[in-house]
VODOMAR-44722 format. One record per residue (C-alpha): residue number from 1; x, y, z. Coordinates in Angstrom, 3 decimals. Layout:
N
{k->NUM&u->X&v->Y&w->Z};
...
//
This chain:
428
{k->1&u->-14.313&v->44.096&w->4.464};
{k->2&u->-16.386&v->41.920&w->6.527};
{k->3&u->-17.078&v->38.096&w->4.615};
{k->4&u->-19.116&v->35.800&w->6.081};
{k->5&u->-18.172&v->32.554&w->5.088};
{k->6&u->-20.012&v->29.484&w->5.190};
{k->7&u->-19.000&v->25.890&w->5.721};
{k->8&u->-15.701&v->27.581&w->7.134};
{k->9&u->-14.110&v->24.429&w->8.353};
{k->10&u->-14.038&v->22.379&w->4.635};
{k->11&u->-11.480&v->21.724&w->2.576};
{k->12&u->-11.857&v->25.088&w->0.505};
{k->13&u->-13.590&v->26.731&w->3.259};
{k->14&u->-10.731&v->26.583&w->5.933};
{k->15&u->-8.101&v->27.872&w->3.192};
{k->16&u->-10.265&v->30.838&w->2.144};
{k->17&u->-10.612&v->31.932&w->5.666};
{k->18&u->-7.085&v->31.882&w->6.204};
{k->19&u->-6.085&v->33.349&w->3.096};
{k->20&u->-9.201&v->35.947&w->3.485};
{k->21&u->-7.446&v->36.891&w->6.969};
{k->22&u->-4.087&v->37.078&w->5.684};
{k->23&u->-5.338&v->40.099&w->3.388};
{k->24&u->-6.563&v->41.631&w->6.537};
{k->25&u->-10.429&v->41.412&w->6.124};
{k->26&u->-12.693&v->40.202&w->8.802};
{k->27&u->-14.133&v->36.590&w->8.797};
{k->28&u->-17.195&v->35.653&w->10.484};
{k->29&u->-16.690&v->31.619&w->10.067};
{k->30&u->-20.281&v->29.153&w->9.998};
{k->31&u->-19.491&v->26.103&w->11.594};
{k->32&u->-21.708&v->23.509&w->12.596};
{k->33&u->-19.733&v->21.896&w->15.194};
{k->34&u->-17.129&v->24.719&w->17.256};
{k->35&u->-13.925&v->22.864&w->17.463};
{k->36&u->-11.797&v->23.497&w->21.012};
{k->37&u->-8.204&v->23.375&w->19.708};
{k->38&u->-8.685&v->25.333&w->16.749};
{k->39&u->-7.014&v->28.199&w->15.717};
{k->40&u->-8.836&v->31.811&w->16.535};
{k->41&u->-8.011&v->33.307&w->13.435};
{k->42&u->-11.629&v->34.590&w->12.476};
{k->43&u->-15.187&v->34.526&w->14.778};
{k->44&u->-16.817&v->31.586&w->15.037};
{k->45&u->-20.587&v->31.551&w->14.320};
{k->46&u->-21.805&v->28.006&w->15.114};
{k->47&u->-25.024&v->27.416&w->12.980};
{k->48&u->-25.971&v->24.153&w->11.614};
{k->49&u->-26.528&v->24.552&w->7.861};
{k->50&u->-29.397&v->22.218&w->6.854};
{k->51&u->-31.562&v->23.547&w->9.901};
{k->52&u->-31.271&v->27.287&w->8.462};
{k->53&u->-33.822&v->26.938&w->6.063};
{k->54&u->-35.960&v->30.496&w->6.315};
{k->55&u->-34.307&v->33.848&w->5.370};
{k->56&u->-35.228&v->34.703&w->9.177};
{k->57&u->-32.821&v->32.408&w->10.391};
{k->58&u->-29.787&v->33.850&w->8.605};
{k->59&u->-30.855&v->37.874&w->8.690};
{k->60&u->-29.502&v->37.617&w->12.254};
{k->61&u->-25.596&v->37.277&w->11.305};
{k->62&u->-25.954&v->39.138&w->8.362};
{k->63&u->-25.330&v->43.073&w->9.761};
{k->64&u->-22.774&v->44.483&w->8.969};
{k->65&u->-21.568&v->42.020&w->6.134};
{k->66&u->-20.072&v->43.104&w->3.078};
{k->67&u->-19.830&v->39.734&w->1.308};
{k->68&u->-21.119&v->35.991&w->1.671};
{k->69&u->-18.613&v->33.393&w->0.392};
{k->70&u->-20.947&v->29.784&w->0.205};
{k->71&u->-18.202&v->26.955&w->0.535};
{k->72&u->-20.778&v->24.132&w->2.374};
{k->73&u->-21.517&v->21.098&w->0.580};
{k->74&u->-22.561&v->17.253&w->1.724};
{k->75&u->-21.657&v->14.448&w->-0.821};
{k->76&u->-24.607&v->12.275&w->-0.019};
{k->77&u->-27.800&v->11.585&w->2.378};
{k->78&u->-27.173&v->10.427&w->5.421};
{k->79&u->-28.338&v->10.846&w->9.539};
{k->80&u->-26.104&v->13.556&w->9.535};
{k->81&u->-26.231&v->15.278&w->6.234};
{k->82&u->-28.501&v->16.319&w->3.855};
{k->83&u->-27.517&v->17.427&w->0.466};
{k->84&u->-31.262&v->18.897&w->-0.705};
{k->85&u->-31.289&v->20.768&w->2.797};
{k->86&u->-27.505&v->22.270&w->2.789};
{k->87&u->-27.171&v->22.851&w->-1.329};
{k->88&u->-30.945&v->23.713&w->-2.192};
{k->89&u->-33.028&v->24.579&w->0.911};
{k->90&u->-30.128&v->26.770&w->2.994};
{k->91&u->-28.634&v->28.472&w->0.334};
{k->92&u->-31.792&v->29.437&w->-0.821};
{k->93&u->-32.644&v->30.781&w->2.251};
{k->94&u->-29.257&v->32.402&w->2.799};
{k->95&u->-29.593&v->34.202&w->-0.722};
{k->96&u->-33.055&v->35.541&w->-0.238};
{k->97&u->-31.658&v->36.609&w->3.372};
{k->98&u->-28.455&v->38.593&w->1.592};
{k->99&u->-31.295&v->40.416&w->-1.225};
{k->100&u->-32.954&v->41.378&w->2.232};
{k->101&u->-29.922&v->43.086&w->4.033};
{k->102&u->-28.385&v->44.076&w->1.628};
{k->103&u->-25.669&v->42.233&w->1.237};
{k->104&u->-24.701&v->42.492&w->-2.768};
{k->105&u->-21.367&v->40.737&w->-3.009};
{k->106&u->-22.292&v->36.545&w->-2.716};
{k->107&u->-19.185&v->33.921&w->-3.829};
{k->108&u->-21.354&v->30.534&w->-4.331};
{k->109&u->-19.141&v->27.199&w->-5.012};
{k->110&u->-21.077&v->25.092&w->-6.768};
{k->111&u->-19.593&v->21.615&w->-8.664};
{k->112&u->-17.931&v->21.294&w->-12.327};
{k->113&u->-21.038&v->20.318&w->-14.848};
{k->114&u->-23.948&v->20.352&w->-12.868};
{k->115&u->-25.037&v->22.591&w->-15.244};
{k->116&u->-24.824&v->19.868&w->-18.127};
{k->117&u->-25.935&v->16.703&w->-16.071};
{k->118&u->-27.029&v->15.583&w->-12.400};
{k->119&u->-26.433&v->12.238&w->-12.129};
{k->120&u->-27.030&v->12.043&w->-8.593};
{k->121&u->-28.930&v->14.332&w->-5.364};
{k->122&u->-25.595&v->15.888&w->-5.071};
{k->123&u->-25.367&v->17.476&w->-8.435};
{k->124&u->-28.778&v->18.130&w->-8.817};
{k->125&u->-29.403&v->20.074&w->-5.479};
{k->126&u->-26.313&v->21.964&w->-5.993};
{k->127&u->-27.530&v->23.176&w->-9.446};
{k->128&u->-30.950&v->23.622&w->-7.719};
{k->129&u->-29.262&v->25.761&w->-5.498};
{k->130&u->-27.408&v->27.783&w->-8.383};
{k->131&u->-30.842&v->28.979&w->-10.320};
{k->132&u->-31.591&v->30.201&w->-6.500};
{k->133&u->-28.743&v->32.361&w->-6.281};
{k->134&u->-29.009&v->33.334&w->-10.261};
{k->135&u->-32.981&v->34.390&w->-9.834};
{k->136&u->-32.062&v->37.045&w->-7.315};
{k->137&u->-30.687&v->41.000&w->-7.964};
{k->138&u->-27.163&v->40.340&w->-6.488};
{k->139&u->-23.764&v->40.765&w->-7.704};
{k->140&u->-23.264&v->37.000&w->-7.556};
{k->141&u->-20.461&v->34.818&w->-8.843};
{k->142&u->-20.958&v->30.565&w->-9.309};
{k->143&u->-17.737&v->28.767&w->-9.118};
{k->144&u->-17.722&v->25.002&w->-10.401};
{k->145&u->-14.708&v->23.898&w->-9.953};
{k->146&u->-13.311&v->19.925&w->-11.154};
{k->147&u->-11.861&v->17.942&w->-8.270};
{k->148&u->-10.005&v->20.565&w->-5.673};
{k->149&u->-6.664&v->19.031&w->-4.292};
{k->150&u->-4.083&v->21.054&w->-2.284};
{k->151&u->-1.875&v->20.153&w->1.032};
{k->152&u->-5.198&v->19.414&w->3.038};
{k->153&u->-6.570&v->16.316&w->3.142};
{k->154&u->-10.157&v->15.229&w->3.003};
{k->155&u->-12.179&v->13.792&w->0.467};
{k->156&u->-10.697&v->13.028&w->-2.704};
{k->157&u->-7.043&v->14.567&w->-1.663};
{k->158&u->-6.865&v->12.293&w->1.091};
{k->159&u->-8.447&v->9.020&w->-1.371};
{k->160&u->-5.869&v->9.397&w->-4.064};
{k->161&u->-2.823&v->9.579&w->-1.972};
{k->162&u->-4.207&v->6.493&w->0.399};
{k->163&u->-4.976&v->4.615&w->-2.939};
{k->164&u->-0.993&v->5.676&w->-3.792};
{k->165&u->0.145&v->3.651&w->-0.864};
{k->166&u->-1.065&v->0.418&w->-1.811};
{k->167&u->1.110&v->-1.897&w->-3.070};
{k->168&u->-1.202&v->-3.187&w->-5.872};
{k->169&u->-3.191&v->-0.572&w->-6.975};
{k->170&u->-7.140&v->-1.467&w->-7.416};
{k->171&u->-8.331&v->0.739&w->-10.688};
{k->172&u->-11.829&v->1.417&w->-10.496};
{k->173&u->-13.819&v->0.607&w->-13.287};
{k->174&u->-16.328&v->3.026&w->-15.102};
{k->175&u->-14.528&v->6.443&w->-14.052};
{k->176&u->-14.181&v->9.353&w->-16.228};
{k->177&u->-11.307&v->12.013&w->-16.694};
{k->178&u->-10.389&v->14.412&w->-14.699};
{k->179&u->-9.034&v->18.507&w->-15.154};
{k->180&u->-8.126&v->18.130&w->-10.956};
{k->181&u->-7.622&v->22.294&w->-9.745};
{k->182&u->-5.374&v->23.175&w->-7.335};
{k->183&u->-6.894&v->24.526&w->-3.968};
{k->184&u->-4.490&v->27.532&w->-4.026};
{k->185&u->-5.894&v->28.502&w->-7.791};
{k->186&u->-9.548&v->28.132&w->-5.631};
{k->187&u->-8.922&v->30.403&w->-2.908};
{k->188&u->-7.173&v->32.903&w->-5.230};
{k->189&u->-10.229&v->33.322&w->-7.261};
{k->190&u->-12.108&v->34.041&w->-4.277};
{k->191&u->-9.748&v->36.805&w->-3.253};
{k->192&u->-10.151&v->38.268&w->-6.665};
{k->193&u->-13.908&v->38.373&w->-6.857};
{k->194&u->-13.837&v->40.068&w->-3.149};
{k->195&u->-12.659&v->43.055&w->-4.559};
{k->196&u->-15.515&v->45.667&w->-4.842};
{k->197&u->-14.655&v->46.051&w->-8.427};
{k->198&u->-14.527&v->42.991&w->-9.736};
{k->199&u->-17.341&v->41.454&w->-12.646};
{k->200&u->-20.128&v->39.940&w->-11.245};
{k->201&u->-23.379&v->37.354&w->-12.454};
{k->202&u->-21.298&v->35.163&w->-14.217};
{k->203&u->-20.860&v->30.999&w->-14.038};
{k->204&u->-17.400&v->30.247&w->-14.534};
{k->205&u->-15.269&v->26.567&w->-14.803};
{k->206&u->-12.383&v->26.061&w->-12.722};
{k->207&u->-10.846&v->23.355&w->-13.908};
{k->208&u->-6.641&v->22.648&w->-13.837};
{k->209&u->-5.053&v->22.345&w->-17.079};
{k->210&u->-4.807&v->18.072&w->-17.843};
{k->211&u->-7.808&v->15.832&w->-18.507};
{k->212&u->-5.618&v->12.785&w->-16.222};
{k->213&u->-7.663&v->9.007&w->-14.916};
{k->214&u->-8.053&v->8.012&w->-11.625};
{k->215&u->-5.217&v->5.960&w->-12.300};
{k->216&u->-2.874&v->8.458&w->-13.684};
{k->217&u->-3.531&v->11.085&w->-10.547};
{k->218&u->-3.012&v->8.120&w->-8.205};
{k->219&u->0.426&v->7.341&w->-10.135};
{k->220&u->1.302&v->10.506&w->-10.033};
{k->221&u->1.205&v->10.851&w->-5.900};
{k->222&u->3.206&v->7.871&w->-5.968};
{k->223&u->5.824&v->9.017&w->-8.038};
{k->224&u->5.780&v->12.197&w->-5.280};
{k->225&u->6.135&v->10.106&w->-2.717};
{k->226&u->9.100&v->8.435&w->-3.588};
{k->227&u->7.528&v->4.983&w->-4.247};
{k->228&u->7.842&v->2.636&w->-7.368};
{k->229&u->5.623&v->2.508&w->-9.799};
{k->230&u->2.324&v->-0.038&w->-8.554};
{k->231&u->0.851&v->-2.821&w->-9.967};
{k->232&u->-2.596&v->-2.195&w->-11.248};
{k->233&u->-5.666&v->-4.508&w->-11.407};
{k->234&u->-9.131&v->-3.576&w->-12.517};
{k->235&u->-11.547&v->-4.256&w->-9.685};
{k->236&u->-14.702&v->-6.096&w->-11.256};
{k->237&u->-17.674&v->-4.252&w->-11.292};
{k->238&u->-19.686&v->-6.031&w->-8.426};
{k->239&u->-16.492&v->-5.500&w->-6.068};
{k->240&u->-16.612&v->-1.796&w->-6.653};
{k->241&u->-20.725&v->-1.367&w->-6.034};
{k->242&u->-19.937&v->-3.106&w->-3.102};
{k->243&u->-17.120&v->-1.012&w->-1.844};
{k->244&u->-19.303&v->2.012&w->-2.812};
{k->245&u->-22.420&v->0.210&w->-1.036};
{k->246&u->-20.220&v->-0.187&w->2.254};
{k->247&u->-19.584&v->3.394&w->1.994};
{k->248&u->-22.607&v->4.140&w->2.029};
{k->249&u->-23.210&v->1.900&w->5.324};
{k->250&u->-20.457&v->3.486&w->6.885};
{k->251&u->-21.875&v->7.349&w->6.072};
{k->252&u->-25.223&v->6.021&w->7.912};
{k->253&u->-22.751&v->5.522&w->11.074};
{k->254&u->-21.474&v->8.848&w->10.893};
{k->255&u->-18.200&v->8.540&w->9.154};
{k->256&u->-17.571&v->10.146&w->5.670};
{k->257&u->-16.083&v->8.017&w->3.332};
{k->258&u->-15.054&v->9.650&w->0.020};
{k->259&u->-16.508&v->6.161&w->-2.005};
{k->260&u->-20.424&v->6.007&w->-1.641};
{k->261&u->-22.477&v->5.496&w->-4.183};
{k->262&u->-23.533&v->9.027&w->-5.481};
{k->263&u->-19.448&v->9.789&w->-5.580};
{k->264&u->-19.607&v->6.609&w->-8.459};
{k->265&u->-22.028&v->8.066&w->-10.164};
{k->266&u->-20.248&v->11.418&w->-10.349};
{k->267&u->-17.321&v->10.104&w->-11.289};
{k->268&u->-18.901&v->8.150&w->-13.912};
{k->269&u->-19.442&v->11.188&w->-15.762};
{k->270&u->-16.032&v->12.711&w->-15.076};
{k->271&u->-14.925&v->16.570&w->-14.042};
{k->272&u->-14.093&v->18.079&w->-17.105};
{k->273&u->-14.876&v->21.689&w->-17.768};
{k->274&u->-13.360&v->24.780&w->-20.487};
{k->275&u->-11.462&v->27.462&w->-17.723};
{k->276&u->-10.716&v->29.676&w->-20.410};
{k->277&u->-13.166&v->32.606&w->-19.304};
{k->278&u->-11.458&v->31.962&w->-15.651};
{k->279&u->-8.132&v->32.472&w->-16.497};
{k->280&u->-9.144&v->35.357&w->-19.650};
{k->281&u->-10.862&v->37.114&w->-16.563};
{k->282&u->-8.737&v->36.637&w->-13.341};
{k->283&u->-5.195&v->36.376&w->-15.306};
{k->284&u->-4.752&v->32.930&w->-12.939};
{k->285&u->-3.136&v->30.226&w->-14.848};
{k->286&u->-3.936&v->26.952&w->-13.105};
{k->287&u->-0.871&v->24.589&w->-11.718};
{k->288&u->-1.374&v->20.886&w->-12.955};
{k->289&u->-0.613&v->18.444&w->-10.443};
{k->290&u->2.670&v->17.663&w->-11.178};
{k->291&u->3.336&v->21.367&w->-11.188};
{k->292&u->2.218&v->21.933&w->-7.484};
{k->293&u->3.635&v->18.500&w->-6.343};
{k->294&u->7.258&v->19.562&w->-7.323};
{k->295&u->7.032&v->22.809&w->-5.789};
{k->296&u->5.745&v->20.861&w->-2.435};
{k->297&u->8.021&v->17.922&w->-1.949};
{k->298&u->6.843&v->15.004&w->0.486};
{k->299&u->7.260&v->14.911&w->3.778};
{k->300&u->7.366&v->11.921&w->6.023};
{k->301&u->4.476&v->13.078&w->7.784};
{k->302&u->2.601&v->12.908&w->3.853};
{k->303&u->4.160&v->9.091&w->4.379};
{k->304&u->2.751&v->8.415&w->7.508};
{k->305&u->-0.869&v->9.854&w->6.173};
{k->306&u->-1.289&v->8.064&w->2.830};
{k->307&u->0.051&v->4.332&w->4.893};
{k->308&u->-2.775&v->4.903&w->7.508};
{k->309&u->-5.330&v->5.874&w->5.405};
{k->310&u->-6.579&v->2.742&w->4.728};
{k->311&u->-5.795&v->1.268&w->8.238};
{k->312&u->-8.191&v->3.420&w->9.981};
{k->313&u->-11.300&v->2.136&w->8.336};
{k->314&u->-9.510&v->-1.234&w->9.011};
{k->315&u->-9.036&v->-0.140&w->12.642};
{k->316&u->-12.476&v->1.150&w->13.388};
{k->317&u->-14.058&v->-2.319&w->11.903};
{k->318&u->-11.534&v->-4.316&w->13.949};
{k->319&u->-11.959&v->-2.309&w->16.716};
{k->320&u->-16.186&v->-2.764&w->17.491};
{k->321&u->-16.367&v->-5.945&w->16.315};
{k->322&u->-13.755&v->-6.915&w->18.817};
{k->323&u->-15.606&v->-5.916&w->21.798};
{k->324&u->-19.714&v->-6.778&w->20.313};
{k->325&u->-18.466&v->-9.920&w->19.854};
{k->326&u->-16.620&v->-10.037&w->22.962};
{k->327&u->-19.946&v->-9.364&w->24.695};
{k->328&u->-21.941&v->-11.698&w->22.692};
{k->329&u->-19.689&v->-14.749&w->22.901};
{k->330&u->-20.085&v->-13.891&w->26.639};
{k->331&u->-23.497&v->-14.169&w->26.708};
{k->332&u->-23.794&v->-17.376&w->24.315};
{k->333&u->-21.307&v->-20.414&w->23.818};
{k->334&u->-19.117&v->-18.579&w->26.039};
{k->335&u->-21.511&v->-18.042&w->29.311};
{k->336&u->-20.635&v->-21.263&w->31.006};
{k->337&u->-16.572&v->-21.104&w->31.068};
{k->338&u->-17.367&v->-16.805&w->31.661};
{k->339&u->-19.017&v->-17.909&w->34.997};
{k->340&u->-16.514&v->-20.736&w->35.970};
{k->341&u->-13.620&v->-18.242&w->35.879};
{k->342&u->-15.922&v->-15.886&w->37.993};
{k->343&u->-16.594&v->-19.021&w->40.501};
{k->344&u->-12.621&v->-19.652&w->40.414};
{k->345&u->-12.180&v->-16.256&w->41.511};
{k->346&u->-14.878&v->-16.593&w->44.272};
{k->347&u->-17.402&v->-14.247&w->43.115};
{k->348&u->-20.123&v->-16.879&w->44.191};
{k->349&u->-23.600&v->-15.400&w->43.812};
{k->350&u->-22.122&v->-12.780&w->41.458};
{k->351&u->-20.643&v->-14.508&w->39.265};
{k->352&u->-23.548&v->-14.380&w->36.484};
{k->353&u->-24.767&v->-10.637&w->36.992};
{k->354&u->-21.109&v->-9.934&w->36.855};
{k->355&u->-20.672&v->-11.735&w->33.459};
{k->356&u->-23.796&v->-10.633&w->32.022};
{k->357&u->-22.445&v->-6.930&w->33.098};
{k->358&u->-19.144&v->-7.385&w->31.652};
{k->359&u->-21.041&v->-8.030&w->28.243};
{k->360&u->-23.350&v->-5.911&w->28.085};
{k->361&u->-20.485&v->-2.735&w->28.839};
{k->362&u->-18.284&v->-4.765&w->25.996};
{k->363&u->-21.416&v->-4.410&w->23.293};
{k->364&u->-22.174&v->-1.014&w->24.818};
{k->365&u->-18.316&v->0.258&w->24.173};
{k->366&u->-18.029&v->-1.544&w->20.513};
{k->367&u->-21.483&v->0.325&w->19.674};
{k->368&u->-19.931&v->4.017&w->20.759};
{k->369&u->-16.850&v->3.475&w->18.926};
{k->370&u->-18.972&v->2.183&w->15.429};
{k->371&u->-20.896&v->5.376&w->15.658};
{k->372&u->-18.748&v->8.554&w->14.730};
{k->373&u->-20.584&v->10.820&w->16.645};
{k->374&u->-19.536&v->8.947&w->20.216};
{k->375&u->-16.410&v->7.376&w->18.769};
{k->376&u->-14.364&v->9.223&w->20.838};
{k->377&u->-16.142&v->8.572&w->23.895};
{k->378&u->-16.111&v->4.537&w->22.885};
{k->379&u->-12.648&v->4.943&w->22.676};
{k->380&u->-11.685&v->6.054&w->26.356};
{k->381&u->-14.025&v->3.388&w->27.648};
{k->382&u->-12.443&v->0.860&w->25.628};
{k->383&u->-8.989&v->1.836&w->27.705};
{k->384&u->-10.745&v->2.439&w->30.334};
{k->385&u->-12.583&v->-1.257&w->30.371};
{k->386&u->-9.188&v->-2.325&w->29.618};
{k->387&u->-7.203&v->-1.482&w->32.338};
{k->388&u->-10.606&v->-1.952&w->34.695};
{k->389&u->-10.664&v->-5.637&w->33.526};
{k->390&u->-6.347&v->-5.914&w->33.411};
{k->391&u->-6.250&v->-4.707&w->37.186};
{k->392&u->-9.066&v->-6.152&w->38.796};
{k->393&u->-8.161&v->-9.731&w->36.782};
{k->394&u->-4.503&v->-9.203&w->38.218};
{k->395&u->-5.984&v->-9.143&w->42.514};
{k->396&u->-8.433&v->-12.029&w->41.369};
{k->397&u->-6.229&v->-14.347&w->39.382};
{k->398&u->-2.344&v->-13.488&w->39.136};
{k->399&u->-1.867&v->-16.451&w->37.224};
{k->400&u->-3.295&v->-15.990&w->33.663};
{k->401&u->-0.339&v->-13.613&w->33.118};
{k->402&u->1.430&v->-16.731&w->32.748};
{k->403&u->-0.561&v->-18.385&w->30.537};
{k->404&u->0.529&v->-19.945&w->27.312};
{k->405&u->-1.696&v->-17.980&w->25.349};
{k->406&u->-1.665&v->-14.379&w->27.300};
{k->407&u->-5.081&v->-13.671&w->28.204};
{k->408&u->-3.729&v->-10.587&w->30.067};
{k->409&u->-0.958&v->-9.873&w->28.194};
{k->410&u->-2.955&v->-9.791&w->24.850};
{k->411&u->-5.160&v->-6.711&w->26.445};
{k->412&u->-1.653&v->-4.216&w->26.526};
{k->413&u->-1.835&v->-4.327&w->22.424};
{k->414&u->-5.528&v->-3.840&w->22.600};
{k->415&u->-5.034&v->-0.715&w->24.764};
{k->416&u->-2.062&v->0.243&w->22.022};
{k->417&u->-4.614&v->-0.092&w->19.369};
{k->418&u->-7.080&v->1.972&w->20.871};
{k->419&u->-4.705&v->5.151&w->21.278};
{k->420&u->-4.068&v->4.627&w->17.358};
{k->421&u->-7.647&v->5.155&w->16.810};
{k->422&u->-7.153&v->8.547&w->18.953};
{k->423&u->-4.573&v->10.047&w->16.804};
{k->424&u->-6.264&v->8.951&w->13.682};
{k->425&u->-10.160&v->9.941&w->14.515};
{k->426&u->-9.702&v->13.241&w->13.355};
{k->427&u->-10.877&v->13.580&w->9.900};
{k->428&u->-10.006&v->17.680&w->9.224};
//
């Protein structure tokens, strides 16, 4: 079997490919962005989503496929991402495209009760993008399931076991209950549903089998990881719309945060669902989380993940507003003691254009690393810039390595910091 799967490098999307291959079909993988050092197990077809918005511009890749499985899915609007365009518009398009070729067999994941309530453009698009699939003569299947966890991290995985390294744990107010489903009971109902024989135009629930809080999934990572039990405060409810709110600011810099505002009003309303016709029809029995936690005890690098995950945001903050306000002090209150070091050095003439263009490439580097899409880039200049301004200060004045307060020596942390932000950019 040939399976085209879409959105092939997502939390559920990446497991079903390699699960998909394991059973010895043939993957065809959608990806927006083709990744270097990834692993070949499947072709690569690099397409972005939300711009495939005709039938025309799927019927292409769809020859010789035997079955679509429809993992993509944005939490929220942003410059990058566009949840009416990747759940609605694409899917659409990519549905009317299968009824075309004729490809029958079409696996659609979907979200636990947005058939009941759509709270924000993330439920609502995705159930727009369910009647779509349901209006059509296909052998379809729509899986909602509750909040996916597994090994992989991203999204609400990684959230809950960050939120389990904090010493005080901050309980968010207004969230609902949870039936969390484990990743492995996801990808195994794919696999089922695959086979030629299987039921088709159905809607089914795949939730896990305990309605837990926020509070009690967090608590139970914790116990996983080996750590005492946390102290717990209730964040008031203007702290959390702000958290949510900086989210969001963060999302229009390219980052995705799991906390923006349409995941609080999802939350609000809780993931709880009846799996009962998913586990009458597929004979799966869904593994609570304490279930799939004992059978997968923590590792140190599961340590190392959940005590950064809150110190990258930290880092990538610290990190630009370092260097834009490196460059502005430069160029303000700082300009006049900027060009008497130059003079001291005996840059004459050039001492102000070589200020001014020390500033300006400090506000340029902060600006590439506060935008995901050149972070990585920002973050070799920032070295780079480094070690430009550690050697060059060394020939011109040898001395401020012996200054009380380090001028030069503070720079070799800085450079530290900045291969930190390296290993932690990644974000699947």
């Amino acid at each position: 079997m040939r399976v085209l799967v879409v959105g092939a490098t997502g939390l559920i999307g990446a497991s079903v490919c390699a699960r998909i291959v394991s059973e010895g079909h043939e993957v065809v993988g959608v990806v927006r962005t083709p990744r270097a050092n990834e692993a070949r197990n499947c072709q690569t077809l690099v397409l972005d989503v939300a711009t495939a918005l005709r039938p025309e511009d799927w019927l292409p890749h769809l020859a010789g496929i035997d079955a679509i499985v429809n993992c993509a899915g944005v939490l929220q609007d942003s410059p990058r991402e566009k949840t009416g365009q990747v759940h609605r518009d694409a899917a659409a398009a990519l549905f009317l495209a299968c009824a075309r070729a004729g490809v029958a067999k079409v696996i659609h994941f979907s979200a636990m009760g947005v058939d009941r309530a759509q709270p924000s453009s993330f439920s609502a698009t995705k159930y727009a993008g369910d009647q779509a699939l349901m209006a059509l003569d296909l052998d379809w299947i729509i899986l909602r399931p509750s909040v996916v966890l597994g090994q992989p991290v991203f999204g609400a995985s990684a959230l809950f076991r960050g939120l389990a390294s904090l010493p005080v744990l901050p309980s968010m107010p207004d969230t609902g209950r949870l039936q969390v489903v484990q990743l492995e009971d996801v990808v195994s109902t794919v696999l089922f549903f695959l086979n030629p024989s299987s039921r088709s135009r159905m809607a089914l629930e795949l939730a896990g089998p305990q309605q837990l809080t926020m509070d009690e999934i967090v608590g139970t990572f914790r116990r996983w990881l080996g750590w005492a039990p946390a102290a717990r405060f209730v964040l008031p409810g203007w702290v959390a719309r702000l958290l949510y709110r900086l989210g969001d600011l963060a999302a229009m810099l390219g980052w995705r945060p799991p906390m923006r505002t349409n995941a609080a009003r999802e939350i609000t309303r809780g993931a709880l669902g009846d799996p009962s016709d998913w586990i009458s029809l597929t004979g799966i029995q869904p593994q609570s989380l304490a279930q799939f936690l004992a059978l997968n005890p923590a590792t140190v690098q599961e340590k190392w993940f959940a005590g950064l995950y809150f110190t990258k945001p930290a880092i990538f903050v610290v990190l630009p507003f370092f260097w834009i306000m490196t460059g502005i002090v430069s160029l303000t209150t700082g300009f006049g003691n900027g060009i008497s070091l130059m003079q001291s050095t005996g840059a004459g003439m050039l001492s102000v254009p070589t200020v001014v263009a020390g500033a300006l490439a400090d506000i340029v580097v902060g600006a590439l690393i506060a935008w995901r899409p050149t972070a990585r880039k920002g973050i070799y200049a920032g070295i780079a810039l480094s070690l430009f301004y550690l050697i060059v200060g060394t020939f011109l004045r040898p001395d401020l390595w012996n200054e009380p307060l380090g001028p030069f020596l503070k720079v070799l942390p800085i450079i530290v910091l900045h291969f930190v932000a390296l290993a932690i950019l990644e974000e699947r």
